[in-house]
N, C-alpha and C positions, 0 to 999 in steps of 0.2 A: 607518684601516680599521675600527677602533671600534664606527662609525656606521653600518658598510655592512648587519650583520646585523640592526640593530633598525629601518633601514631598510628593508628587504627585507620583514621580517614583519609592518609597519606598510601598506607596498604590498601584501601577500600577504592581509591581513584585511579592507582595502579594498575588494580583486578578490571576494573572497567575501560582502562585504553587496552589492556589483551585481550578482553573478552569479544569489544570492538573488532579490532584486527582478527581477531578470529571470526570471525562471523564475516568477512571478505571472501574465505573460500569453502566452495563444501566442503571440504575434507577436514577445515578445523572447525566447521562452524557450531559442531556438537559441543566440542570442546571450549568454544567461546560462550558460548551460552551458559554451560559450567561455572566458566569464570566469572561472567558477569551477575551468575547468581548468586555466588559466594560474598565477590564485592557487596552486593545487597544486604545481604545478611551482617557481613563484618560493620556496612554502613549503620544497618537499626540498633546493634545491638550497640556499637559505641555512641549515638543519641542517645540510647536509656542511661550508659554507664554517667555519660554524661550531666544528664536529668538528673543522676540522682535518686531521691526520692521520687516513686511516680507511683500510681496507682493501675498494677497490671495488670485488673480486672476488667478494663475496656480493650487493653490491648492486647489479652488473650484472645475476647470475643472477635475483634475486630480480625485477629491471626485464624480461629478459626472458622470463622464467615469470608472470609479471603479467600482460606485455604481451599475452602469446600465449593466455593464458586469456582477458582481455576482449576481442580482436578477434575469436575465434572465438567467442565467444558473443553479440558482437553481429553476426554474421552468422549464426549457425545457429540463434540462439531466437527461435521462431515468436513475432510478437506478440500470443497468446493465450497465452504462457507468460512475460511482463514479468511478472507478479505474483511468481510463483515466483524470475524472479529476482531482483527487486528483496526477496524477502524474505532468498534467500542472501546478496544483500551488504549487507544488515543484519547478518546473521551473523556474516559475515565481520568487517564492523569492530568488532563487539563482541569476536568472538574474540581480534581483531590487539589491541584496548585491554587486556584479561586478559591476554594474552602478552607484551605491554610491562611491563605492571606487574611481574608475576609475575619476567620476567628483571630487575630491577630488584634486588626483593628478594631473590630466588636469588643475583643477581651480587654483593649488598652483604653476605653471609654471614660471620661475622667468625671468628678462631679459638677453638674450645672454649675454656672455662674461661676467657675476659676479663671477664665479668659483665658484658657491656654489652647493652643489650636493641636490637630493632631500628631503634626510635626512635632512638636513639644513632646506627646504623650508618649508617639510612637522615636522614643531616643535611641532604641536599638536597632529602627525597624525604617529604612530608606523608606520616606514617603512615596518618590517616583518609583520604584519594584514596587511597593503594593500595589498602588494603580495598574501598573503593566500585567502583574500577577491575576489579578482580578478581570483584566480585560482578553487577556491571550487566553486564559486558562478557559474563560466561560465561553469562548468565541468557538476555541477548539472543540467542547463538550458539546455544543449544538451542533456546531459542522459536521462533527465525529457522526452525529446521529441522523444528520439528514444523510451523509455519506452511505451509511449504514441500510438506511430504507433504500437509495438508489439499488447499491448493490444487492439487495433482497429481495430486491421485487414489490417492498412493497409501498414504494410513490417512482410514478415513471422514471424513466434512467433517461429520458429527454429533456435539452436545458428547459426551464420555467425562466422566460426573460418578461419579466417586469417592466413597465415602462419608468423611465429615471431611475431604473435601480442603482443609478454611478453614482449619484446626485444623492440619493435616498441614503446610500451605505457610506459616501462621504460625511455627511451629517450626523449619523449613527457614532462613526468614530472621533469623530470631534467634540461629539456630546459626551459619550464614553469619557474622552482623554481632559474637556475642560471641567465638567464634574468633579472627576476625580481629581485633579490637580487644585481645585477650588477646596474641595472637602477639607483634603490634609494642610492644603494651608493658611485656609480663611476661616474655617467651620470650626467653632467652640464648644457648641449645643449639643449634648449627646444622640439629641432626639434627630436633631438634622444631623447630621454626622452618619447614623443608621439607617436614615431614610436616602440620603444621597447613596450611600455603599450598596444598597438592597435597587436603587434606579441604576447605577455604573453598570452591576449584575444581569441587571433584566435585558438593558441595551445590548450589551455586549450577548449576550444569548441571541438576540433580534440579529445585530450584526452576523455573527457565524451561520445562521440561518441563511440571510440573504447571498452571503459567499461562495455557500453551494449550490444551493439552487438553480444558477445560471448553468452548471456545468455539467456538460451530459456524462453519461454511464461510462462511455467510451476511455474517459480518460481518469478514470480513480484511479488508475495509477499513480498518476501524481498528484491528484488531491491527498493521498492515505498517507503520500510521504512527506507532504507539505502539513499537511494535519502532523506529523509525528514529530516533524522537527520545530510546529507552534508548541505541541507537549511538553519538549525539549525546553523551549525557551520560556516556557511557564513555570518550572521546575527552578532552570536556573534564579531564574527574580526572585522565588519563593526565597532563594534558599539565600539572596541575599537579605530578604527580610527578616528570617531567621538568624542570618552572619551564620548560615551553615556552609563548612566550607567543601563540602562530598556534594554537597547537592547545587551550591554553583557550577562544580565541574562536571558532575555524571548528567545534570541540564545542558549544559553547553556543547557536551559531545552529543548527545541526541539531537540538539537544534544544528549543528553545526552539519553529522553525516545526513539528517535530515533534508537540510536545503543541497548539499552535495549529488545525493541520490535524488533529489525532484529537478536538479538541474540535470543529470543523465536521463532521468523518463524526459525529460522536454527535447532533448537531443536527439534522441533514439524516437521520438516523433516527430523531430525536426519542425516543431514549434517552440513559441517561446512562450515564458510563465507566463505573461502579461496576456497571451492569448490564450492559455488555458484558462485562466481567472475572470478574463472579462469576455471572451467571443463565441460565449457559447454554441461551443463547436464539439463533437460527439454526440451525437442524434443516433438512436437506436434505430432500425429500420423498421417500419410497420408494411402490413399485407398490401401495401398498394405499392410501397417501395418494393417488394419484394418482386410482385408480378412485373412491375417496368424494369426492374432489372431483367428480368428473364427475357423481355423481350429484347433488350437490348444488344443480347449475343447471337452470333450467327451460327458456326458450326459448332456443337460443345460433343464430345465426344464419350457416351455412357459406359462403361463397363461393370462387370458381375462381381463380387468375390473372386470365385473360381476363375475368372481372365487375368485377376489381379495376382492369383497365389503363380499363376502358370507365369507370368512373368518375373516372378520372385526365386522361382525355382531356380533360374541359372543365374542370380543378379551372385557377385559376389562381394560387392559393395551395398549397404543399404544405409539412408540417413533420415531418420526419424524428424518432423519440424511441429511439434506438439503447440497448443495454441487453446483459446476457451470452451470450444468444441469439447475439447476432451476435457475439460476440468467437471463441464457442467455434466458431458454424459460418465463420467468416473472411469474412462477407457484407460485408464494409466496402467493396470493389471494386466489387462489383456494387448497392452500394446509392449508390457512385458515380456507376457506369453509368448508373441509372434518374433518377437527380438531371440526372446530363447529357441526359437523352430527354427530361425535363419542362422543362429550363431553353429548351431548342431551338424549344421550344413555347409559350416566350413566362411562362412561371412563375414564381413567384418561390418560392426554393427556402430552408431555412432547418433547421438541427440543434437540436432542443434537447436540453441534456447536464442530467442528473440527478447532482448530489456522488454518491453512492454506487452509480451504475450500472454494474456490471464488479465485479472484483475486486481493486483498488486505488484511491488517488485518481487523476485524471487518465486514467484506462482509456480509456475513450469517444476523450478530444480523441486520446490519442496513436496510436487503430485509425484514427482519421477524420483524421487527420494524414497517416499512411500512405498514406491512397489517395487523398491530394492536395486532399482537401476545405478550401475556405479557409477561413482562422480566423474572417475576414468575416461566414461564414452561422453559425456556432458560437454559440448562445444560454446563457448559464448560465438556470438554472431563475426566479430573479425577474425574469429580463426576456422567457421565450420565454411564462409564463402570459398573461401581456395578449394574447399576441398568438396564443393559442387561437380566441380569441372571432370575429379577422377571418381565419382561415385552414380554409379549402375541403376538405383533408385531413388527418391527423394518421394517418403510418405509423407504427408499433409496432413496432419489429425485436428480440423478442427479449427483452424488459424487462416486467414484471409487477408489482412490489408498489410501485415507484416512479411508476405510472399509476393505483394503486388509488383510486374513489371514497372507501372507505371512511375515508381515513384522512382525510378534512373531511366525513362524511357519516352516519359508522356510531362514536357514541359507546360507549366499551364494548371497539373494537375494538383488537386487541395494536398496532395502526397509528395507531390515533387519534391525528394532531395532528403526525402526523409531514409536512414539507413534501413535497408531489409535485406531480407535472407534470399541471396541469388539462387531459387529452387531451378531455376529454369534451367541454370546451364548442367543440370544434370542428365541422364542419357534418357531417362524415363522421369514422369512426376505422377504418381499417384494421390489426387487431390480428394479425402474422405471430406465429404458437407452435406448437410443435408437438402441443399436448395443455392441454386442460384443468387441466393440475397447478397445485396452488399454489408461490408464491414461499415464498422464505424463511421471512416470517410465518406459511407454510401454512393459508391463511387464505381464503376463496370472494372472485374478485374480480368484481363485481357489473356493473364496464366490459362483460364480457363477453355481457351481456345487456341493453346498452342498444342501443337502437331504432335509433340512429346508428352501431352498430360493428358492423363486416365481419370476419368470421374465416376467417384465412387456415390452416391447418391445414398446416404445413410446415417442413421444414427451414429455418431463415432465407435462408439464401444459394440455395437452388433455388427459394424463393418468388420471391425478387426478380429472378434471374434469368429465371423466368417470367413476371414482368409485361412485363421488360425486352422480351422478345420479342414480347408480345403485341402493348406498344405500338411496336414497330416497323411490325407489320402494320395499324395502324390507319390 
């Protein structure tokens, strides 16, 4: 029986580099998911076989207070609210890595007066991973939550910049990192030992706090992935504190595709982490930004529904470029519906997905997942641009600084150089928005006043359910 546990966890690390790789393309990424959940499972159940003796009357409870928290929130969270959650269970497993560690240390507590430090007590248990465990993991759990109101709505999605917060948060983590390194290998005293682990905690909550805050709404894109792949790396340490060897690995692939995927959102905004982190840059527009925008443009060009279905009538190309507009007004259905009118009529129908369009990675695919759009017409951005040039329409649902001219066109500009979706060179652009405001960048987008774009002035999802109808009656 030896065999049977480093077997299991050998199987169990395997399931999670496939389940990874699967979760690279829609078409497998159901089937990754599969895997990586099984890995899970093979993972707890060889800890217990492990264990031994254990008492599975918490770990029942705990399985079903789990279980009954994620089915209900995979049934009741609107998918314009995945962001939000996926930033909580960021949180969440940063928390759950702090609280492993932490009872670790607390449980290894020796008695007064032995002079042994904790290094000593904790023999199984790398003094440097629990510190890091305790620090990444609380860091994450706060970040996760201030994340989480940004996206919610409920504390502004404008950065909060603090004065010396560089200087404030430097401190933070030095206090954080010499604490803890003092603890495990100078502190004897149970009572200090407990009280420094309980101040490491606190700090490092204060830290994750100050992290986010500078960072506007604009770009949780990659805070969510940078948060996911701190989860990751929380995980990992844990699980050296542990000497669990599934949970260094299935840690290290989360921190590792983690920082991978926050180095593509930084790319595809053509910034760098260091300026997502410190230059609080994504600023939500407010009604004064909004009207100086408007005045800012010259000829903009209004159209109806019904002008828009009459031009769709003969288009025989159409290219979909879906964006937060439509996540928040829920149009993915109805920008189904209108995909199914144009296909009926002989079109050829096609999505192109923008890395950063929505408020997470994967936003776009997983709303147009929903309303059963195939993976088939799903373009990532270097393969839908070519195909600008031969397509008849290019709908706009929603999406704004990721369509902007300027950012191949306007050197100078806070966008310049960052990749976007060439809507322009297509023959028509039908742009649904509801108002002249700028994006993110808060910045004039100039699409708006080219000779080939249509503005549709509307709610996303009542736009398109007005075309829908119009082109019924045609």
């Amino acid at each position: 029986m030896s065999f049977l546990v480093p077997t299991l966890y050998l199987l169990s690390a395997v399931l999670f580099i496939l389940g990874l790789k699967g979760l690279t393309r829609v078409k497998s990424a159901r089937r990754g998911n599969a895997l990586a959940s099984l890995a899970m499972l093979i993972a707890v159940l060889a800890t217990l076989v492990e264990m031994g003796v254990v008492n599975y009357t918490f770990i029942l409870i705990g399985l079903a207070v789990g279980g009954l928290v994620g089915a209900v929130a995979a049934v009741k969270v609107e998918m314009t609210s995945m962001p939000e959650m996926v930033a909580l269970f960021n949180g969440s497993g940063g928390g759950a890595s702090a609280l492993v560690a932490s009872s670790v240390l607390w449980g290894s507590v020796i008695e007064p007066g032995s002079g042994q430090t904790a290094v000593a007590v904790l023999a199984h248990a790398p003094g440097v991973t629990t510190v890091l465990s305790m620090l990444i993991g609380a860091l994450t759990l706060s970040g996760s939550v201030v994340a989480y109101a940004k996206l919610a709505g409920k504390m502004s999605g404008n950065p909060i910049l603090l004065p010396g917060r560089h200087v404030l948060n430097g401190l933070l983590l030095a206090g954080s990192l010499g604490l803890g390194v003092w603890a495990m290998f100078s502190v004897s005293d149970p009572a200090t030992l407990s009280m420094v682990a309980v101040l490491v905690l606190v700090l490092s909550l204060i830290l994750g706090v100050m992290l986010v805050i500078p960072i506007g709404g604009a770009d949780m894109p990659v805070v969510i992935s940078l948060l996911n792949s701190y989860s990751g790396l929380a995980a990992s340490a844990t699980g050296f504190v542990l000497q669990n060897n599934v949970l260094i690995i299935s840690g290290a692939l989360v921190g590792a595709s983690g920082l991978i995927l926050t180095q593509i959102m930084c790319v595809a905004m053509n910034r760098t982490l260091a300026n997502v982190l410190f230059g609080g840059f994504g600023m939500e527009a407010d009604a004064g930004a909004t009207s100086g925008a408007a005045a800012e443009y010259g000829v903009v060009r209004s159209f109806s529904a019904e002008e828009a279905a009459l031009v769709l009538e003969n288009a025989e190309s159409v290219m979909f470029v879906p964006g937060y507009g439509l996540a928040v007004a829920q149009a993915q259905h109805a920008v189904r519906e209108l995909a199914n009118q144009m296909e009926k009529r002989g079109t050829k129908v096609a999505y192109a997905i923008h890395p950063v369009a929505g408020r997470m990675p994967g936003h776009m695919n997983v709303l147009l997942a929903e309303a059963d759009v195939p993976y088939e017409q799903l373009l990532e951005m270097d393969n839908a641009n070519p195909e600008f040039r031969n397509t008849d329409v290019a709908i706009i649902v929603g999406a704004n600084d990721v369509v902007n001219p300027a950012a191949e066109k306007a050197p100078g500009s806070p966008i310049y150089g960052m990749p976007v979706l060439e809507v322009w060179n297509a023959a028509t652009v039908i742009m649904i928005k509801r108002s002249l405001s700028p994006g993110f960048a808060g910045i004039k987008n100039e699409l708006f006043e080219y000779e080939n774009t249509m503005m549709l002035f509307e709610d996303a999802k009542k736009a398109v359910q007005g075309i829908v109808t119009e082109m019924k009656e045609l």
